[in-house]
C-alpha distance (Angstrom), angle and dihedral (degrees) to the residues before:
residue distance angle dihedral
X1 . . .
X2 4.03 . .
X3 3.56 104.9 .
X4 3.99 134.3 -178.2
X5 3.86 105.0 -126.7
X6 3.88 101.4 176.7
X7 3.24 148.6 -9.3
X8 4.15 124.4 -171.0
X9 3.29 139.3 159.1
X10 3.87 134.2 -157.0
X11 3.96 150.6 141.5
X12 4.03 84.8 10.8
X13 4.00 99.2 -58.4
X14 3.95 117.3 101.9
X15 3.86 125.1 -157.3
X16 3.72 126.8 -152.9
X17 4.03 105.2 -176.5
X18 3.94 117.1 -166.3
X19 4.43 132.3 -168.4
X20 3.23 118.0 -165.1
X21 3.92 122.1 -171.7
X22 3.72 147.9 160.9
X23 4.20 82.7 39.3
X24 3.89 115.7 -178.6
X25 4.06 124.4 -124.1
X26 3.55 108.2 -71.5
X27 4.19 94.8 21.1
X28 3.71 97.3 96.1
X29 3.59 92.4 61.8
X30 3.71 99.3 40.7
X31 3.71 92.3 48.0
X32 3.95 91.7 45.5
X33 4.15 87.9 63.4
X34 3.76 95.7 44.5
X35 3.92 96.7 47.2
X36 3.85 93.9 49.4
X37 3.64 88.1 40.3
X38 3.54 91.0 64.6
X39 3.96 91.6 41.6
X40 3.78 97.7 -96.0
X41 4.14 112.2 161.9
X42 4.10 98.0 -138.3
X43 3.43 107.0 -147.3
X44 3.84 104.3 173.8
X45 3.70 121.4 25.4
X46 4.09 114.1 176.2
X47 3.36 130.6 167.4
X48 4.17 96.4 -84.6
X49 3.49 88.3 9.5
X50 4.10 149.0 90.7
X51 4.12 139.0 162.5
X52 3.37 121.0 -179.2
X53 3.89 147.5 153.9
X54 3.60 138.0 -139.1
X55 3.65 124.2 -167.6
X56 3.69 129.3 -172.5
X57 4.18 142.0 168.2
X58 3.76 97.7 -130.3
X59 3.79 121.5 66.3
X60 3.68 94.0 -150.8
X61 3.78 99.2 53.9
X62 3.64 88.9 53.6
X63 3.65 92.7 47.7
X64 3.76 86.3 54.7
X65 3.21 90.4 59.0
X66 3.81 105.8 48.7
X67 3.73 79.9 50.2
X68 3.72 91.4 58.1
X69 3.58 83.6 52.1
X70 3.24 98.8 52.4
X71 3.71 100.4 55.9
X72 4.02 82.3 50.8
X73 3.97 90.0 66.7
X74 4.00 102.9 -90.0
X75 3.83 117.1 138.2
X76 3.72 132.6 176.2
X77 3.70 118.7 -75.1
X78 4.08 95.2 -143.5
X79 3.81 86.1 -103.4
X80 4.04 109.9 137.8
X81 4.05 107.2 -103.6
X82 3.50 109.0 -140.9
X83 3.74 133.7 -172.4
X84 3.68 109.8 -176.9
X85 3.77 151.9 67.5
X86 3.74 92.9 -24.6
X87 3.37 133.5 123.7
């Protein structure tokens, strides 16, 4: 499961957080290249498992991204996206 968990903006900087669970043989690794390729900070990497968090200035080069992922099979995990004030 590659799920969206948040995505916030404030002062300038924009966060797109991702979970990804339940990963088949082989995923971890493959997902591990692509995430840091596109400058993803992986903060929990398990055997079926990854977190991360990218953050960026520009709104559309993050957008790009989460489109990106998108077409690679993640989906929104029902968490509230916010862009705002919020920290």
């Amino acid at each position: 499961m590659k799920l969206f968990t948040r995505f916030q903006g404030f002062d300038g900087t924009y966060k797109l957080e991702i979970s990804c669970t339940s990963l088949k043989p082989g995923e971890v690794e493959e997902l591990i290249g692509s995430l840091e390729g596109k400058g993803f900070k992986l903060n929990f990497i398990g055997s079926d498992s990854i977190r991360g968090k990218l953050e960026l200035r520009q709104y559309q080069d993050i957008v790009r991204v989460k489109e990106q992922l998108e077409k690679e099979g993640f989906t929104w995990s029902g968490a509230i996206s916010k862009v705002g004030n919020q920290k």
